[in-house]
Each structure stands twice: as C-alpha cells, then as structure tokens.
C-alpha positions as CSV (number, residue, x, y, z in Angstrom):
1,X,-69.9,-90.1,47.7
2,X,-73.1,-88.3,47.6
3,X,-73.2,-84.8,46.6
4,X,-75.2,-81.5,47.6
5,X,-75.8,-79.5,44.6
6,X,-75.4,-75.4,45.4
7,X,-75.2,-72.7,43.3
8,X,-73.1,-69.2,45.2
9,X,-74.1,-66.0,45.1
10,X,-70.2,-64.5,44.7
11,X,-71.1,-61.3,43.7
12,X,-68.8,-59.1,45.5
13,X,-67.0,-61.8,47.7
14,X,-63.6,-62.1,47.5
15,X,-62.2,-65.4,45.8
16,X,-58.6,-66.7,46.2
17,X,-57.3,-68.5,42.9
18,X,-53.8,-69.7,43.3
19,X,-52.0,-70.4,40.5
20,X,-51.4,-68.7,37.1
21,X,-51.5,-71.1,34.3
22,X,-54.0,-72.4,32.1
23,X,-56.1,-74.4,34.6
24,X,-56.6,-70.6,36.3
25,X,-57.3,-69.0,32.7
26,X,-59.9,-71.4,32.2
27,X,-61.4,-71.0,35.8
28,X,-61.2,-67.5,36.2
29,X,-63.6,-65.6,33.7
30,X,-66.4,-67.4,35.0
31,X,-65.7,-66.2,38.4
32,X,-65.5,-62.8,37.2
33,X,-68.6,-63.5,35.3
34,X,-70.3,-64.1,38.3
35,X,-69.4,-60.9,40.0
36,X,-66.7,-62.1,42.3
37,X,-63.5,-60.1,43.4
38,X,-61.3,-62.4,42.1
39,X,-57.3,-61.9,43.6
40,X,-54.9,-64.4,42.2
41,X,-52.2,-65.4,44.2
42,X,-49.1,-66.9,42.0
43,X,-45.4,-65.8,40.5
44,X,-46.2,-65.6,37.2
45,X,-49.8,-65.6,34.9
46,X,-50.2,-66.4,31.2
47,X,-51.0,-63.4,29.4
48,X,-54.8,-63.7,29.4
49,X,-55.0,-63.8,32.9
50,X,-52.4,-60.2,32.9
51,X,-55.3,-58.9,30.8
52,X,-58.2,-59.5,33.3
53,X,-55.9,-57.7,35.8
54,X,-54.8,-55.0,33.6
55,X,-58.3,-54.4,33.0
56,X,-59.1,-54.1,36.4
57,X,-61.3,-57.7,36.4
58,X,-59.1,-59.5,38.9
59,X,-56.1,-58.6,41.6
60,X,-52.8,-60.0,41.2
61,X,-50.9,-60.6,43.6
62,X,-47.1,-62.1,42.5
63,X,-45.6,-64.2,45.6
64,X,-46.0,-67.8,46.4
65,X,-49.1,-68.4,48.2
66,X,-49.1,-68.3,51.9
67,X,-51.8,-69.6,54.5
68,X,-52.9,-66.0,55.3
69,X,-53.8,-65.8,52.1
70,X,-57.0,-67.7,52.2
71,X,-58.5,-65.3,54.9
72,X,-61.3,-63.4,54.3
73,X,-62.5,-65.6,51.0
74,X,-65.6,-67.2,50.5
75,X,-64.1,-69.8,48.4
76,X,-60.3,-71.0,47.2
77,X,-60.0,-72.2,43.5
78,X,-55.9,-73.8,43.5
79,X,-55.2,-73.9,40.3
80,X,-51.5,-75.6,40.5
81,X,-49.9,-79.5,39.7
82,X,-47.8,-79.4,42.8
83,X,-49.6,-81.3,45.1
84,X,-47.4,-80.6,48.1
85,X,-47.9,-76.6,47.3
86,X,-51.8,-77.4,46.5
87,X,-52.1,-79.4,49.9
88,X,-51.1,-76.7,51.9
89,X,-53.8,-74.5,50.4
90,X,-56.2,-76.8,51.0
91,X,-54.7,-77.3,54.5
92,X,-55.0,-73.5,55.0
93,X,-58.2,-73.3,53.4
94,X,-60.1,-76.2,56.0
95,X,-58.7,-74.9,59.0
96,X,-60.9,-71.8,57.7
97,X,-64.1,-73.5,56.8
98,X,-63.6,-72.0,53.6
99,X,-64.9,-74.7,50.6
100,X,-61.9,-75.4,48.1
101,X,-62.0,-76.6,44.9
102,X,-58.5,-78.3,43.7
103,X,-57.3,-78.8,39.8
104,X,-55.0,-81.4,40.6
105,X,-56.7,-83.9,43.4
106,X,-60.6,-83.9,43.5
107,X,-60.6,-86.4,45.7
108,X,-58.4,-84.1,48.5
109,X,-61.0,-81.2,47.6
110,X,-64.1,-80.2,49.7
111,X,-66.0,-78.7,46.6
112,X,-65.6,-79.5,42.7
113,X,-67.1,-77.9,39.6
114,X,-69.4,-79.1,37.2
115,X,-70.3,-79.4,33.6
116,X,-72.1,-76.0,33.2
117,X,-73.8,-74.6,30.6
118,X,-75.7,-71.7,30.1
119,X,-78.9,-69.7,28.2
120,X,-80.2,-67.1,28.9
121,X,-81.2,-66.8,32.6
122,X,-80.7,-70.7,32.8
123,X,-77.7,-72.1,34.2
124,X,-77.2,-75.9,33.8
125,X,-74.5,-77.4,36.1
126,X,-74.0,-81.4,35.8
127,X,-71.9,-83.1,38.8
128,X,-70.1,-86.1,38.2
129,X,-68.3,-89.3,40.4
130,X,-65.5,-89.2,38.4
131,X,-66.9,-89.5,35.0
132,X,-65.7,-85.9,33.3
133,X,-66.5,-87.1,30.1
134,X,-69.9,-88.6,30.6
135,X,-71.0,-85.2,32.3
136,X,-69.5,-83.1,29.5
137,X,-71.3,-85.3,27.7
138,X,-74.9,-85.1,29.3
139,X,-73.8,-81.6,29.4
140,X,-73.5,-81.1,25.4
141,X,-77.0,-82.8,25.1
142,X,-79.0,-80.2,27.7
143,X,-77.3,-77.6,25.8
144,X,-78.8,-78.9,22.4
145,X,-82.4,-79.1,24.3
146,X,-82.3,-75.6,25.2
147,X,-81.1,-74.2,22.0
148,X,-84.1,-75.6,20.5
149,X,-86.2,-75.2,23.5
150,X,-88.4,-71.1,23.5
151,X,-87.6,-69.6,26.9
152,X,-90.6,-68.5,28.7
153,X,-92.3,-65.5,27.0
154,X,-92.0,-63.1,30.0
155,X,-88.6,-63.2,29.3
156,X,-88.3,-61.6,26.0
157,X,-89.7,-58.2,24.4
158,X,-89.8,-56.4,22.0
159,X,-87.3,-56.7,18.5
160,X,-84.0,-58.9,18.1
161,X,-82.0,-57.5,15.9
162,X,-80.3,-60.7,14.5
163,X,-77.3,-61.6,12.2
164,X,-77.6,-65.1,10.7
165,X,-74.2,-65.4,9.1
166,X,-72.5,-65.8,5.9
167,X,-74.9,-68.5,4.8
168,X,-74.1,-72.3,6.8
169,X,-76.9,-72.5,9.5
170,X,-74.2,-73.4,11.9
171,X,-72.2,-70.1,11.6
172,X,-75.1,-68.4,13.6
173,X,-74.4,-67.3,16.9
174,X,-75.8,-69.7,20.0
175,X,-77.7,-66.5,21.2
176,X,-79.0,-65.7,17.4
177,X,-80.7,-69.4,17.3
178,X,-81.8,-69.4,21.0
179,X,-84.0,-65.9,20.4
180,X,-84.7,-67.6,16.6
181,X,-86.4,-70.7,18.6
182,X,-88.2,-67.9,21.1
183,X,-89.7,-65.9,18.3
184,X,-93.8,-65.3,18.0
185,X,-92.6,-63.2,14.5
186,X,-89.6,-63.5,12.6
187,X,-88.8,-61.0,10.0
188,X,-86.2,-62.4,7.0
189,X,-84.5,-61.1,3.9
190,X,-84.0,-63.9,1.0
191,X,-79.8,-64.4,2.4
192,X,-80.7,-66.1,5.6
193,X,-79.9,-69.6,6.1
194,X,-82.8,-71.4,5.0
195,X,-82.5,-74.4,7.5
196,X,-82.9,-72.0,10.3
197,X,-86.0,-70.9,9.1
198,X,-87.7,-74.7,8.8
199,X,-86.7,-75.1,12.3
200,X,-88.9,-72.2,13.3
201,X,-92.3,-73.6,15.5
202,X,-95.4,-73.9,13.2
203,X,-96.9,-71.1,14.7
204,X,-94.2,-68.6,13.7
205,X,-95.7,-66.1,11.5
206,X,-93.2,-65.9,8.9
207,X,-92.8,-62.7,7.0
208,X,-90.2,-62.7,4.0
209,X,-89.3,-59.3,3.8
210,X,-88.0,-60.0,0.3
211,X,-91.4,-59.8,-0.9
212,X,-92.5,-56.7,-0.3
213,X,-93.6,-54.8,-2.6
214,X,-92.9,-51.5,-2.6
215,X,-89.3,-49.7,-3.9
216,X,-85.8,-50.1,-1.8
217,X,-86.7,-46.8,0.4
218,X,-91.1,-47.8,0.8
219,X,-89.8,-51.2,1.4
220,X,-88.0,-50.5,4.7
221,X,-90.3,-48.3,6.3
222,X,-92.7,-51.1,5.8
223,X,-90.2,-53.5,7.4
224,X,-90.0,-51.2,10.3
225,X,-93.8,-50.8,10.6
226,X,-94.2,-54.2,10.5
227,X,-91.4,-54.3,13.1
228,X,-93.0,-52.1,15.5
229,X,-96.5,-53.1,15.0
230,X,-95.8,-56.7,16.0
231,X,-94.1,-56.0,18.9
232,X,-96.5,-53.2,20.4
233,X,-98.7,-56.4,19.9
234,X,-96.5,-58.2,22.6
235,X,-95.6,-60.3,20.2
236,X,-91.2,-61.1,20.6
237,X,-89.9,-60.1,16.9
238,X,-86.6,-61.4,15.5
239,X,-85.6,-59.8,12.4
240,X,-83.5,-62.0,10.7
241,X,-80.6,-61.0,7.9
242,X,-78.0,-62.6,6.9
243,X,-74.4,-61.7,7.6
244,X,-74.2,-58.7,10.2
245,X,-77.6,-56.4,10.8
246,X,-74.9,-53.6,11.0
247,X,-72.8,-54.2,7.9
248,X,-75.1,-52.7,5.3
249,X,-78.0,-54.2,6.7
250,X,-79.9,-51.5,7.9
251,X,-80.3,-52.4,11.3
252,X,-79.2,-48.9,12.2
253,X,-82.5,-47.8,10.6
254,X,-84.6,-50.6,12.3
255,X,-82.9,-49.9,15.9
256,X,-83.5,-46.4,15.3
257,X,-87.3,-47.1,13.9
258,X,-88.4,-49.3,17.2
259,X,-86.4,-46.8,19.2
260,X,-88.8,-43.8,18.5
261,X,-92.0,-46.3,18.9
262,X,-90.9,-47.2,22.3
263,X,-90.2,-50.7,21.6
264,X,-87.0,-52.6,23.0
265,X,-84.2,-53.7,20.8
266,X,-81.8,-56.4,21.7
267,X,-78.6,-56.6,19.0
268,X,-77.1,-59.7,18.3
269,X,-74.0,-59.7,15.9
270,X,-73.9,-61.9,13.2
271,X,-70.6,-63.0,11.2
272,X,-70.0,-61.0,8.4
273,X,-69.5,-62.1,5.2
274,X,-67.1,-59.6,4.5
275,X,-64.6,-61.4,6.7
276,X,-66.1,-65.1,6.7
277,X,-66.3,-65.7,2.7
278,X,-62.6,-64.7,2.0
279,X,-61.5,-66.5,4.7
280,X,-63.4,-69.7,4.5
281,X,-61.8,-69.8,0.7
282,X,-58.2,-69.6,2.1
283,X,-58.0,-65.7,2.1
284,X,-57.2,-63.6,5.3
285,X,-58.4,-60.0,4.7
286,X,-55.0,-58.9,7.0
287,X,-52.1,-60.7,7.0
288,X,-48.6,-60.0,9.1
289,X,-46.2,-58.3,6.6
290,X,-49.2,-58.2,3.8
291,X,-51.8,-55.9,5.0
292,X,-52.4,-54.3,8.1
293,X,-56.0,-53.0,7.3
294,X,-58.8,-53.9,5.7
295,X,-62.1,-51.5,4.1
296,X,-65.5,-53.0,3.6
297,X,-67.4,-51.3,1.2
298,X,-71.1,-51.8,-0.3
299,X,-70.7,-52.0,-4.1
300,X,-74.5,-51.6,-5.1
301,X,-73.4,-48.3,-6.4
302,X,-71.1,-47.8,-9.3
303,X,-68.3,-44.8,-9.0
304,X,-69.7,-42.2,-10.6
305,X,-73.4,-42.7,-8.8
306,X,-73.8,-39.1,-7.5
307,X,-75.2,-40.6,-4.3
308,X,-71.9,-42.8,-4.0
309,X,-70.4,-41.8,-0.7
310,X,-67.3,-43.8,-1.5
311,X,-63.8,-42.2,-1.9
312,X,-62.4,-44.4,-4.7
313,X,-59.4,-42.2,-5.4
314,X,-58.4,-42.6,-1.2
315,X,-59.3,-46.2,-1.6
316,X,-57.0,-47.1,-4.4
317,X,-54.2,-45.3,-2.6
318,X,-54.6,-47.9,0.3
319,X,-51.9,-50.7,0.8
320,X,-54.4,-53.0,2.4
321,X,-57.2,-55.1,1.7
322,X,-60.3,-53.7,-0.5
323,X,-63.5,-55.9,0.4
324,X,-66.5,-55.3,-1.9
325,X,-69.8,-56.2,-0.9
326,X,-73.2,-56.3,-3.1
327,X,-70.5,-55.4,-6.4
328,X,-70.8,-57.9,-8.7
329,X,-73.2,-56.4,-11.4
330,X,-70.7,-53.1,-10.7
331,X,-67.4,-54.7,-11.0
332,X,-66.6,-53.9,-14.1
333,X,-66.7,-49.9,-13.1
334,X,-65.4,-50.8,-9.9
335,X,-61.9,-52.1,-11.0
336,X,-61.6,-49.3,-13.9
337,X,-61.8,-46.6,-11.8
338,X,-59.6,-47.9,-9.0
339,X,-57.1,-48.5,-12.2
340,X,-57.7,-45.3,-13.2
341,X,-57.1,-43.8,-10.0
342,X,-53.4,-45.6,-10.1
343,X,-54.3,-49.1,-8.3
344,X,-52.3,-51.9,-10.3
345,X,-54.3,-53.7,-13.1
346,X,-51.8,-56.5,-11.5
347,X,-53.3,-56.3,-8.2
348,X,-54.5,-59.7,-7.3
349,X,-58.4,-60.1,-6.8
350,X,-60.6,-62.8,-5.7
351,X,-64.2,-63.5,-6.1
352,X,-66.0,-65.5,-4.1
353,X,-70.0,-66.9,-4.4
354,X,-72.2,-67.7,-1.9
355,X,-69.2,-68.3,0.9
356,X,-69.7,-70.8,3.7
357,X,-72.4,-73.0,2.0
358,X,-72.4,-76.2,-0.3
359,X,-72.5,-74.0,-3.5
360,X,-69.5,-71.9,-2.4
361,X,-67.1,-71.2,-5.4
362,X,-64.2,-68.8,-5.5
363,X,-62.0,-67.4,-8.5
364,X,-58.8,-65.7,-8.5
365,X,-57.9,-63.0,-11.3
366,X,-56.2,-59.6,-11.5
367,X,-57.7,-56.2,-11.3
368,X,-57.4,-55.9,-15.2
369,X,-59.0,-59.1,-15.8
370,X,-61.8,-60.1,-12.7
371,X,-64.5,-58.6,-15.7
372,X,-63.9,-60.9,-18.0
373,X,-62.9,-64.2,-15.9
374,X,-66.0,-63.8,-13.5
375,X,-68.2,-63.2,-16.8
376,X,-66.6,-66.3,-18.6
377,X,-66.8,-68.3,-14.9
378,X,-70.0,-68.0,-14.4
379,X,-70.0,-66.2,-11.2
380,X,-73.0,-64.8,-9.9
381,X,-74.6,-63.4,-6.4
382,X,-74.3,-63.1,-3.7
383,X,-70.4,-62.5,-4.1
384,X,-67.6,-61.2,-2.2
385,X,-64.9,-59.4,-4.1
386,X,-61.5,-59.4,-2.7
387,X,-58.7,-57.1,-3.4
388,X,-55.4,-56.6,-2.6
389,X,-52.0,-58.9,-1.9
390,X,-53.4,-61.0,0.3
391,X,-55.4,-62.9,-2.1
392,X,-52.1,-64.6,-3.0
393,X,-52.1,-66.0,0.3
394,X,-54.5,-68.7,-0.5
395,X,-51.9,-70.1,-3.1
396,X,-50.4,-71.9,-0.3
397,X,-53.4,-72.4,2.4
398,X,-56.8,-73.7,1.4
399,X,-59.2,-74.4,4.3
400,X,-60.4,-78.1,5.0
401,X,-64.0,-78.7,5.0
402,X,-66.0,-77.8,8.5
C-alpha cells in the first residue's frame, strides 16, 4: 500500500479519542500539543488522562461510545482492544468521511501515525508498512542528526540561558544541546561537561568565563557585558553552567542584565545537582515516611558571615532533608553550628564528589564526624553535602551504572 504523507492543522478542531487506557494516554498529549479540542469518549480513564481533563486540556465524556459520537470531528483516534467495539467506530467514522486512526487493527484503519520526532520548529514524521521498529528506528537516527545539526540562524536570538547538568554530558536536556550545537558564542563556567564543549563547531568562539579576571562581583558584570555585547552583535549566545542557571548560578542576574539591554533571553533548565548527586549515589532527598521536604542551600558562606542570609537556627529545627551546595571548605562550621543550634551530632550525613561523572565518590558519616572523615577521605570539590535521615536510605539501594 502506498501512502500520502500529510501533516493537520488541528488547532481548534474537535478530535474524538475513544478509549481511556494507556494506548489513549500515550496518544492524547500530542493532540493537545497540537492545539486540538480533544473529547474522550470511554467509561473509565487512567489517571493521567483525568488530569488533562481536570485541567481543562481535554473533554470527558463517561459512556460507551456511540456512532453520533463521531460527528462533527475532524479526525477519530480509537484507542480500544475490542475490535468488535473498535469496528463500529470505524464503521461510524467512514460513513462520515472522517479519517480514523485505530490502536488495535491498522490494517482496518483509513489513517495511521508515524514515528515523529521533533526540534525546534522541525517535525520529523517516519511512515512505515508494517515495520514499527525499523521506523522507530530510522526515527531515533534523524533525531541524533538534528541534535547535532545548528537550526537556521533566523531562528534563534539573542541569550540561552542554559543548564548543563550535574556533570555526565548526557544528563543535559535535548533542548540545552540542540541551542549548544546552534551557538555563534558560548559562554562557560569551569563545571560544565567538558564533552559538550568539544562537540561545539570550530567556529564557536569560546569564552571560559572561569578566567576572567577580575573579583566574584567585577567578574559578572563582565559576564553580562560580554553577554549583551555578543548578542547586540546578532550573534546567538548560550551561556552555559553547569547544574541549574537558577540554583545559585546567577542566571537571575544575567536574565535581568540582557533584559535592560533589550536582548532576548530564552531559559532552559538544567538538572540540579542538588537533587541529581544524592540521588545518583542511592540517596532520595524526600522519602515517604522519612522526609517530606527538602532545603538547598549555597554553603560558600560560613554561619557567622555577616552577609549570610541563611537561618541556621530554623534550618536545624527542620525534620527534612538539609542539601549543601558549594560547602565543603565550610563544613566544618556548617555542622557545629547546626549542632549547636540542637541538630543531632547523630544525624546521618553524606558527601558526595563530583556526582554523575566517572570520578563520582560518595561518603557517609554523622553530623559530629563528616569533618574529620571527609578530611581523612580525601574528599574534595565540587561536593554535595547531604543531611538528614534519608541518607540511611542508601544502605539498602545503590543505583546501577547508567
């Protein structure tokens, strides 16, 4: 059978999706992606799809579907494995002229849907005969091609704000590394993934922020008039940190800096150490019956700093999970004065170094002790210090290698 490749314009246009189960919770965000007014027809939906129509994304109808149903849509997604019930939709849905794709019989359907994949302003759809697999498949490699492919330079302007992640090159977002491969200027501190930045075309200019040489304060205004100037050059900009821009990163100041110049900002999130490092040594910072919240704070400060804005008395009153950042060279003062403000010297603590790449190393100690193990240990930045209960979770659960 020969096929006629289209792409619809749903936006707006009502779409029937009958059925409620998994094959609809996989089918339906795109169709709400794509502007349509999804209404789903069915007894019962998994609770995903409840939360599109709580939301107000989609229309839920409960009932059995019946023929009327189909009237007024542009196009009928059925969704069930009852092929008697799913050949009277597609029954109903012919004697319409209304296209209809079926989960369950693609051979009894007058329209199927493809391998897709998408960047940017690109969408990539890949039909097959039969062969799921092989499309997936060709699929997977066009996505690969794109991610290392620049978009067209009309396309992007201005800064990207971008978070590289915790450390492995792979823990950047698909969005972070398709602006990366678009960039005429990329901006990076000395924690971003190093692989990403060899990828980078020859004609990058490359500016390592970690060498410039001025004090902490000089040294970001420069970053942000290096920002800014690039990009009122028309030159795209992604500044590059590692972890999350927003999670003492300054990106705040830089959004704020190209905001006042005029110049676009586009944010992309990065993973956050704070998070990824525990967890990738076997520690959840929240755990059901353990901890039910968790506080990030930047430790390049000790306690008694006066320009310390963190409550360390509240802090050691919290049940939860204490996260340090940037507080290894400050430990020491850290864990005495949550001590002295009545946290347990027993209070389990982790430590863990350079999280998510192939020099990762973690410890676990007490709050009375983490000085003089991590000293003894070795342990050195970047760190993430953990503290609180759920560090004893990793007793029993240790992560496999990715």
């Amino acid at each position: 059978m020969s096929l006629y490749p289209l792409a619809l314009r749903l936006a707006g246009r009502r779409v029937l999706v009958v059925g409620g189960g998994m094959v609809a919770t996989r089918r339906v965000p795109a169709l709400i992606a794509a502007g349509a007014q999804v209404e789903i027809v069915t007894p019962e939906l998994t609770p995903a799809l409840r939360s599109h129509v709580d939301a107000g994304r989609a229309v839920w109808t409960p009932r059995r579907f019946t023929p009327g149903d189909v009237e007024g849509a542009w196009l009928v997604h059925v969704a069930i494995d009852d092929p008697i019930a799913a050949a009277e939709v597609s029954e109903a849905a012919e004697a319409h002229h209304i296209f209809c794709v079926r989960a369950d019989d693609r051979d009894a359907a007058t329209a199927w849907t493809p391998a897709v994949t998408r960047h940017g302003q690109v969408t990539v759809a890949v039909t097959d005969g039969g062969d799921r697999r092989r499309a997936m498949a060709v699929r997977d490699l066009v996505a690969h091609a794109l991610e290392a492919t620049p978009p067209a330079a009309p396309e992007l302007k201005g800064v990207a704000l971008v978070g590289g992640g915790p450390g492995d090159p792979e823990l950047i977002t698909v969005k972070g590394r398709r602006l990366l491969a678009a960039a005429d200027v990329v901006v990076a501190d000395r924690l971003v993934p190093g692989v990403l930045l060899g990828e980078l075309r020859p004609e990058v200019e490359l500016i390592d922020a970690a060498k410039i040489p001025y004090g902490p304060s000089a040294a970001q205004e420069e970053i942000n008039r290096i920002l800014v100037d690039r990009a009122q050059q028309g030159k795209f900009v992604v500044r590059l940190k590692g972890g999350d821009n927003f999670v003492f990163g300054r990106g705040g100041e830089e959004a704020l800096a190209c905001a006042a110049a005029g110049v676009p900002v586009v944010v992309v999130p990065g993973v956050t150490s704070s998070i990824a490092a525990p967890a990738l040594a076997g520690i959840p910072v929240t755990h059901r019956g353990v901890a039910h919240e968790f506080t990030v704070v930047s430790g390049h400060i000790p306690p008694e700093h006066p320009d310390s804005l963190v409550d360390w008395p509240a802090l050691a009153r919290l049940r939860g999970t204490l996260v340090v950042l940037m507080g290894l060279k400050n430990l020491p003062k850290i864990s005495e004065r949550l001590i002295a403000e009545g946290r347990s010297p027993e209070t389990p603590v982790a430590v863990v170094q350079e999280g998510s790449t192939a020099h990762q190393r973690s410890l676990r100690s007490t709050l009375g002790a983490v000085t003089a193990d991590t000293a003894e240990a070795g342990i050195r930045p970047p760190a993430v210090v953990v503290i609180g209960d759920v560090v004893a979770v990793s007793d029993v659960f240790t992560p496999a290698a990715g």
